[in-house]
C-alpha positions as CSV (number, residue, x, y, z in Angstrom):
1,X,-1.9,43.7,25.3
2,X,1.2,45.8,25.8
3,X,4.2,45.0,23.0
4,X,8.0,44.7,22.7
5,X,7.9,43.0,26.1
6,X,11.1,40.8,27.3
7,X,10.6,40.2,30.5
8,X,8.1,41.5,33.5
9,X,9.8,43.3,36.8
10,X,7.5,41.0,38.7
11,X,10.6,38.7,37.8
12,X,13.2,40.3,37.3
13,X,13.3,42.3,40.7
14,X,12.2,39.5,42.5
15,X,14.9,37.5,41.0
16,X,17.4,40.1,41.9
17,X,16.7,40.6,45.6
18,X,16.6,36.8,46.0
19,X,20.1,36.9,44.4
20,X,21.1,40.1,45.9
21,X,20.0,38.7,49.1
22,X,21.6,35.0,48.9
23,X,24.8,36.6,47.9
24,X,25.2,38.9,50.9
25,X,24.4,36.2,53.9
26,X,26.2,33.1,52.1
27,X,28.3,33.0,55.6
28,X,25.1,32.8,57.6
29,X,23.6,30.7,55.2
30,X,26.2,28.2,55.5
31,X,26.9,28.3,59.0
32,X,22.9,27.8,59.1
33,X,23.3,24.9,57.2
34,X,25.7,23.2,60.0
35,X,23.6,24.7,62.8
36,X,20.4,22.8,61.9
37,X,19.7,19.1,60.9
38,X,18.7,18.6,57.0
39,X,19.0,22.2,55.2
40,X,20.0,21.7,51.6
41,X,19.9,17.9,52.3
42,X,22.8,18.1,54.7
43,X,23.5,16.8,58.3
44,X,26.8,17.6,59.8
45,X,28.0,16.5,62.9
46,X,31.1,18.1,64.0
47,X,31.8,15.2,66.7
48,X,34.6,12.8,65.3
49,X,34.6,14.8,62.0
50,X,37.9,15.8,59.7
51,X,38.8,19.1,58.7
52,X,38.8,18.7,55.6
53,X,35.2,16.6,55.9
54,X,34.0,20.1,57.7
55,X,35.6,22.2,55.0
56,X,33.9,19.6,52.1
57,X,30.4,20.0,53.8
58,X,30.5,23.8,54.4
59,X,31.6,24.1,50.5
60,X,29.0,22.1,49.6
61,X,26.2,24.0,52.0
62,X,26.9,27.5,50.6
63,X,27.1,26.2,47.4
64,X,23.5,25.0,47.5
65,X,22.7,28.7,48.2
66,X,23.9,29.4,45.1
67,X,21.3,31.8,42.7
68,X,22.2,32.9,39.1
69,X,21.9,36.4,37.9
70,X,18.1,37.4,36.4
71,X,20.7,38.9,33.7
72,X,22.8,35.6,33.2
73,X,21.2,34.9,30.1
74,X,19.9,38.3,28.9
75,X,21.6,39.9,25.9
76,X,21.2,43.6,25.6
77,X,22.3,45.1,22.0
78,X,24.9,47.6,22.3
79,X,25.4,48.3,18.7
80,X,25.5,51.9,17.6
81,X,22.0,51.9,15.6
82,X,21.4,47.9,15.0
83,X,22.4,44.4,15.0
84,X,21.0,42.3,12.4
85,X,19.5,39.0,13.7
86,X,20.7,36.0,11.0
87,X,19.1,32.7,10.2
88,X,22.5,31.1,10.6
89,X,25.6,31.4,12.9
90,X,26.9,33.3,9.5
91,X,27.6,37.2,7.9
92,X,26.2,35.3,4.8
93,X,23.2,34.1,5.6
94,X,19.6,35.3,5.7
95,X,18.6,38.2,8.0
96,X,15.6,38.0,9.9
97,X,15.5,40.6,12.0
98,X,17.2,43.6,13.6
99,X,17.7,44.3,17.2
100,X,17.9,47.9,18.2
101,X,20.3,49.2,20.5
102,X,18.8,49.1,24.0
103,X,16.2,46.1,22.9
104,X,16.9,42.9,24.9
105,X,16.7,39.2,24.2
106,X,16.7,36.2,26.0
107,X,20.9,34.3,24.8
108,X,19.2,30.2,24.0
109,X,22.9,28.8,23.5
110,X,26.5,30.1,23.1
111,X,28.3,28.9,19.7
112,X,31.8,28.7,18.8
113,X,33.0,32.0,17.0
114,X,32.0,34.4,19.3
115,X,27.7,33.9,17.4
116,X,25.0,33.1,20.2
117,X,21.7,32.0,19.6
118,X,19.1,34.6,20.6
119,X,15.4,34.8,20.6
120,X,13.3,38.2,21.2
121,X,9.8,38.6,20.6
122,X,9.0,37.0,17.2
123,X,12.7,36.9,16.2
124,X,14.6,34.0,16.6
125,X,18.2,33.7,15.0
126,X,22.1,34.5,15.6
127,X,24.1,37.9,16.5
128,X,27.6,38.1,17.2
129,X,28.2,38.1,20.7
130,X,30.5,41.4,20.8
131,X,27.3,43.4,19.9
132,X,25.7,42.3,23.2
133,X,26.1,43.6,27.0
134,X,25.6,40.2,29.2
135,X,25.1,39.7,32.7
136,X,26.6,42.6,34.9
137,X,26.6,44.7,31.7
138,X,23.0,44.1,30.4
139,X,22.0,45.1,34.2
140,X,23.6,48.4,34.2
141,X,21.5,49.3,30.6
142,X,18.4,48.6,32.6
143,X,18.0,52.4,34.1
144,X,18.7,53.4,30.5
145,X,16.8,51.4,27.9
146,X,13.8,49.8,30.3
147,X,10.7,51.7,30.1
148,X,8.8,50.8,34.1
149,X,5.3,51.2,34.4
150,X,2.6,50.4,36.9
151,X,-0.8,48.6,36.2
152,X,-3.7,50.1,38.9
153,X,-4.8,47.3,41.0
154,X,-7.9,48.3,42.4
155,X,-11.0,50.1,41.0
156,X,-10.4,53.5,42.1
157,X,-7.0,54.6,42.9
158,X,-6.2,58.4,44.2
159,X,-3.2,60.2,42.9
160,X,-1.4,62.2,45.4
161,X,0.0,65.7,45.0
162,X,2.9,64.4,47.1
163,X,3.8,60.8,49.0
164,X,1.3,60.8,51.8
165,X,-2.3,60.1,52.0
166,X,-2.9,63.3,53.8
167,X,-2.2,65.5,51.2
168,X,-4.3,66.7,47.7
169,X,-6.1,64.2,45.3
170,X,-4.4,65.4,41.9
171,X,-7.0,62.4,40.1
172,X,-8.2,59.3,40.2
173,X,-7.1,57.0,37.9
174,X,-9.6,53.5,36.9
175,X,-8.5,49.8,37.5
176,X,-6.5,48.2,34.6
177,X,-4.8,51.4,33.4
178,X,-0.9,51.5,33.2
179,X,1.0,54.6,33.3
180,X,4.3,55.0,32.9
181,X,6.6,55.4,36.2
182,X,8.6,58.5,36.9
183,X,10.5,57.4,39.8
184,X,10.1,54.7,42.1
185,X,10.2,55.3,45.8
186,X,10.2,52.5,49.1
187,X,6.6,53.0,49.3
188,X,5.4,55.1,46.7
189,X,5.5,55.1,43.0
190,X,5.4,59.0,41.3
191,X,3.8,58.2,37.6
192,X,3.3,60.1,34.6
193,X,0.1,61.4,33.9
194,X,0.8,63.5,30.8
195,X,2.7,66.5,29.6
196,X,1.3,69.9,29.9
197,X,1.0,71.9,26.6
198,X,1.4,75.2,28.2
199,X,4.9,74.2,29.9
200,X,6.0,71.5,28.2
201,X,6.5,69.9,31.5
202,X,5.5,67.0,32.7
203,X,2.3,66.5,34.7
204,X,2.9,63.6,37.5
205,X,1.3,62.3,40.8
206,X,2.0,59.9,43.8
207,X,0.4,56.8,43.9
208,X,0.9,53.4,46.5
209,X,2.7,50.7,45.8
210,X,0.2,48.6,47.9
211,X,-2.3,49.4,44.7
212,X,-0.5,48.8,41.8
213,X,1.8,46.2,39.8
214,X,4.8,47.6,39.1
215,X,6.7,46.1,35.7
216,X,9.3,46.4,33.6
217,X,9.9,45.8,29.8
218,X,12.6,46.0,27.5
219,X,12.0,45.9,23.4
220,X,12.2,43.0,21.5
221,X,13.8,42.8,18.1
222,X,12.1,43.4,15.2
223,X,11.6,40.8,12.3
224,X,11.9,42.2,8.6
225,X,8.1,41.3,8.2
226,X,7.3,43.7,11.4
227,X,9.4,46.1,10.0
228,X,8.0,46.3,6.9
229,X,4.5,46.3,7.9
230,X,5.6,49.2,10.2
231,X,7.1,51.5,7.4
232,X,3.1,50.5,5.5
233,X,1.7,51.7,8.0
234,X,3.4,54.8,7.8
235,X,2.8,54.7,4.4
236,X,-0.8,54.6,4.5
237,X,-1.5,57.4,7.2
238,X,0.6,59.8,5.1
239,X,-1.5,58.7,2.1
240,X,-4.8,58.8,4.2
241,X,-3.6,62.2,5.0
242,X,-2.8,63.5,1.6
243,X,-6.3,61.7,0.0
244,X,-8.4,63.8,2.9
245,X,-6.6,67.3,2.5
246,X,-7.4,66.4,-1.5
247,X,-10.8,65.5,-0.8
248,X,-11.4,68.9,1.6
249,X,-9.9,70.9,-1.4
250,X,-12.0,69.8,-3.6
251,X,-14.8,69.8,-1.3
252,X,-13.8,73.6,-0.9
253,X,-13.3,74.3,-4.4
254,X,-16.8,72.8,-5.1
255,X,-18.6,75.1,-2.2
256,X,-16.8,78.2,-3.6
257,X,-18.1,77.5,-7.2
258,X,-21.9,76.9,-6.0
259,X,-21.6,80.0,-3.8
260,X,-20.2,81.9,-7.1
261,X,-22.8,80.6,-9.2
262,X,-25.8,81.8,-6.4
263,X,-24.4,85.0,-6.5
264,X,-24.4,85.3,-10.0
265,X,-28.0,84.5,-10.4
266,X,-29.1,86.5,-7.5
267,X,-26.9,89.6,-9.1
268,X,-28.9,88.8,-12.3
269,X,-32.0,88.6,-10.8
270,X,-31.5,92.1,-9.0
271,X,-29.7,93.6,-12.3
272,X,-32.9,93.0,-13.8
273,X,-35.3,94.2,-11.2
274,X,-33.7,97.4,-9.7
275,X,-30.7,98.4,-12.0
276,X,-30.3,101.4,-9.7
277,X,-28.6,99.3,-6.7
278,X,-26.3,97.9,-8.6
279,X,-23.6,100.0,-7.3
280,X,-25.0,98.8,-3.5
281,X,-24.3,95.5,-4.2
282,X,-21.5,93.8,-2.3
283,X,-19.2,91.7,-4.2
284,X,-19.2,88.2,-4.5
285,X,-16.6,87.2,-2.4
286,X,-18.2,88.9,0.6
287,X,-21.3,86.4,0.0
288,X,-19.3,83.6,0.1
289,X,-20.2,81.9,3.9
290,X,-17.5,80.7,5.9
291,X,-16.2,77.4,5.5
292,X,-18.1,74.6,7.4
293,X,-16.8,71.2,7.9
294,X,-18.0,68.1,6.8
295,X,-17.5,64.4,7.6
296,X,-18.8,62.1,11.0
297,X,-17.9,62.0,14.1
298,X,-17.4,58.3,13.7
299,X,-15.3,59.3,10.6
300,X,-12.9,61.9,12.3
301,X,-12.8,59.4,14.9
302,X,-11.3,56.7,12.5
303,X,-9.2,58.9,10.8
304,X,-7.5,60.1,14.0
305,X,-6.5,56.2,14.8
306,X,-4.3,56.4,11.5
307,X,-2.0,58.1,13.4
308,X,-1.2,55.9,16.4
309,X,2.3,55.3,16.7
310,X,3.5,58.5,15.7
311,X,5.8,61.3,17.8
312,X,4.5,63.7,20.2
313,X,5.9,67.2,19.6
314,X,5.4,70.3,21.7
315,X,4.2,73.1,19.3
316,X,3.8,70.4,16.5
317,X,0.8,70.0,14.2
318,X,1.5,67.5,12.3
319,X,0.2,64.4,11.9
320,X,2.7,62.2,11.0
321,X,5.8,64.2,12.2
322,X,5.0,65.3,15.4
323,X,1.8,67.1,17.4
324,X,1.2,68.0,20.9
325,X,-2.4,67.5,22.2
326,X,-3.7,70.6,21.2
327,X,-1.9,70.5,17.5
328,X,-3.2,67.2,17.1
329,X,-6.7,67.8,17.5
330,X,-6.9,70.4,15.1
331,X,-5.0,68.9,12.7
332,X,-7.4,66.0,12.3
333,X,-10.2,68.8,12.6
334,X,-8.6,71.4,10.1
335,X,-8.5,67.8,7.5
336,X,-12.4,67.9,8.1
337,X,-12.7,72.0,7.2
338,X,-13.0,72.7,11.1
339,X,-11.4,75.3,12.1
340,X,-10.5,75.0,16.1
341,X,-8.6,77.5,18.3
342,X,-5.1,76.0,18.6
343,X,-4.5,75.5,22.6
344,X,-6.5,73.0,24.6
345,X,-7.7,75.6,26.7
346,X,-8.7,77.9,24.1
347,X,-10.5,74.4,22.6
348,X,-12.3,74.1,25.8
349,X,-13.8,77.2,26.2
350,X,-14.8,77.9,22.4
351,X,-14.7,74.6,19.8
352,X,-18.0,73.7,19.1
353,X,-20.7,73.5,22.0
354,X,-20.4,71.9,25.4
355,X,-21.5,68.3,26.5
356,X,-22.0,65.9,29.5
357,X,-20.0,63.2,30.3
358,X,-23.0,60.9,29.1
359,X,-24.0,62.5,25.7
360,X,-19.7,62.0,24.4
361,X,-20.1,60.1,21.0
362,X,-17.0,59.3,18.4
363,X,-15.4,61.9,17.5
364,X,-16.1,64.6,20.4
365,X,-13.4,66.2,22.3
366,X,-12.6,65.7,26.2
367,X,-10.3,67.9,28.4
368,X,-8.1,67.6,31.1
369,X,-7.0,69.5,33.7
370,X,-3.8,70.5,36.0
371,X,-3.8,70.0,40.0
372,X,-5.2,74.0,39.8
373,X,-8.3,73.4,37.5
374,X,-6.9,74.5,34.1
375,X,-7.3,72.7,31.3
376,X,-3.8,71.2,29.5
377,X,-5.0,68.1,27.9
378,X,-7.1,67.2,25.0
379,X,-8.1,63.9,23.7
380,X,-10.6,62.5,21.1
381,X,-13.1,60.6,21.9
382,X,-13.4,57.1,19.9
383,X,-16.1,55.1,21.6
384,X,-16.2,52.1,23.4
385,X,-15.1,53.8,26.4
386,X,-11.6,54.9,24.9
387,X,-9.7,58.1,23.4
388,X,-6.7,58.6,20.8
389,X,-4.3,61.9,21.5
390,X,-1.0,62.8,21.7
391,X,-0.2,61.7,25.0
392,X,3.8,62.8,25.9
393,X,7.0,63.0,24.2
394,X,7.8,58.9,25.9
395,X,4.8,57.4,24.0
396,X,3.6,59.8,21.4
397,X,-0.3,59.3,19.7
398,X,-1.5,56.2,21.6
399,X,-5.7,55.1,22.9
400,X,-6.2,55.2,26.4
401,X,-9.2,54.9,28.6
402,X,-11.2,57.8,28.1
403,X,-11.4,58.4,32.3
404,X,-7.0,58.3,32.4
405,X,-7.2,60.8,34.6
406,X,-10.3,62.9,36.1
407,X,-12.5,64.5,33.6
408,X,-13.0,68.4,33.0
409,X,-15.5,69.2,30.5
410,X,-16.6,67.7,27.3
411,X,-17.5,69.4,23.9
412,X,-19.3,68.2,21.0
413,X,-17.8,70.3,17.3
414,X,-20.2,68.0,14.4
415,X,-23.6,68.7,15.1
């Protein structure tokens, strides 16, 4: 289930042709409404009939065509940072929530004192009124603070270098997956299908309308409890972050000091059987082996999850501040003792060994690839059909299906 959702474009832009569409043939809709017997529970017959009846009944006919606005009784906040959402039409009473500038709620009832009663998502309370665009005003924010996405609508849908069927498959993209919409044409819909690490652009395709829902969502507010459980969350993966790095140190420390120890007794043993050779000898720190990693797939695979929520950063590797695809798989690698090339391409060719499709378990890695064949994507694998990466810089670390977009290669890195 998708969150932060207000309202479905299914709706709203359904709600706002009809509207559009009432208000610009009112004339024809009324003289309609005298031309034929019974429309809007009207019969008119202009034979022996007043002016002023006529006037009365045409009034009365293209009144009855009358639609609201789908905004009418939508509240967008238009405060600076936030609004806080109060238990009572009061400065002094509790606060229950905040709404965001750009987050949108449905206006219940309009109070004396310039409070109206508001409820979004889980948040139900009171704002002042001047921190809200209404009507007209919450429809112009829509372009802004809307995020518009599509849901496929068939099993297989092709993605299309360009709007025409006759032109290159970029991918094919499975039944249920939503995507996030670029632009929206009359028959065509161009969606996001990642950012490219190399470019830092984004990578995009054609798909038809015919095939997909399109929707639209605004935020909700957020209730102190959400909030809090939010900055917990955050909380936790920085401490599940700091308790692995201490764990891989230590892990380290204890590999160095058992490879020390080996040496010493092997010097010893040599010291004592062929003193001569001493000098041959190479030191110890050139028989320490390289570091090897340690930890499940399953458990990298958890771990990576921590991280959901967080930013998408080109060039980033961190985990909680900000990674691109690339930086975010070796991060959660490196937190292991894996070492990993730091570009997805690089990843692809070299990071562990190669797999099919049918051998992925939790934890391996699966890459994408541009309209050209190269590789610019890289996701971890987490079972049950799904992946965790840093997607783009609009949704940051999220799970997806792990057949999003067309599959390139596979590779397996714990043995």
């Amino acid at each position: 289930m998708r969150q932060n959702k207000v309202m479905k474009a299914a709706v709203m832009i359904a709600s706002a042709t009809l509207f559009l569409s009432f208000q610009s043939t009112k004339a024809h809709a009324a003289e309609t409404c005298f031309a034929e017997q019974g429309i809007a529970g009207f019969a008119v017959t202009l034979e022996n009939t007043s002016a002023d009846e006529i006037k009365d009944a045409y009034e009365a006919c293209v009144n009855s065509f009358s639609v609201n606005s789908p905004y009418a009784n939508l509240g967008v906040s238009i405060a600076d940072n936030y609004v806080n959402v109060r238990s009572e039409p009061s400065t002094e009473s509790e606060v229950v929530g905040k709404l965001y500038r750009g987050c949108a709620a449905d206006i219940l009832e309009y109070l004396e004192g310039d409070w109206v009663k508001i409820e979004s998502g889980d948040v139900k309370g009171y704002i002042a009124s001047n921190y809200l665009a209404i009507g007209k005003e919450a429809e112009s924010m829509v372009e802004e603070y809307a995020t518009k996405y599509i849901t496929v609508a068939t099993q297989t849908l092709n993605v299309r270098e360009e709007q025409s069927t006759e032109c290159s498959i970029l991918t094919q993209i499975p039944e249920g997956q939503e995507y996030l919409v670029k632009k929206e044409y009359d028959e065509w819909v161009e969606i996001l299908l990642g950012t490219d690490e190399e470019t830092n652009e984004d990578f995009t395709g054609f798909v038809s309308k015919e095939f997909v829902q399109v929707d639209v969502e605004f935020k909700y507010a957020i209730s102190i409890e959400e909030e809090n459980r939010r900055i917990q969350e955050q909380l936790e993966a920085e401490r599940a972050e700091a308790e692995r790095k201490q764990k891989l140190a230590q892990e380290e420390a204890e590999r160095k000091e058992a490879a020390r120890r080996k040496e010493q007794q092997r010097q010893q043993q040599s010291s004592s059987n062929n003193n001569k050779k001493q000098e041959e000898k190479p030191s110890s720190s050139e028989h320490v082996p390289a570091p090897s990693g340690s930890g499940s797939g399953s458990e990298i695979a958890s771990y990576a999850q921590k991280f959901v929520g967080n930013p998408y950063k080109w060039g980033g590797e961190s985990l909680t501040r900000g990674a691109d695809c690339s930086g975010f798989v070796q991060a959660v690698y490196a937190d292991f003792g894996y070492s990993l090339p730091r570009t997805s391409r690089s990843q692809a060719s070299s990071a562990g060994r190669k797999i099919s499709v049918d051998e992925l378990k939790p934890g391996d890695l699966i890459f994408y690839a541009n309209s050209s064949g190269t590789v610019n994507h890289v996701a971890i694998y987490i079972g049950d059909g799904m992946i965790v990466h840093a997607a783009n810089s609009r949704q940051g670390i999220i799970r997806s299906k792990y057949n999003y977009r067309n599959i390139h290669s596979c590779r397996t890195i714990v043995n």
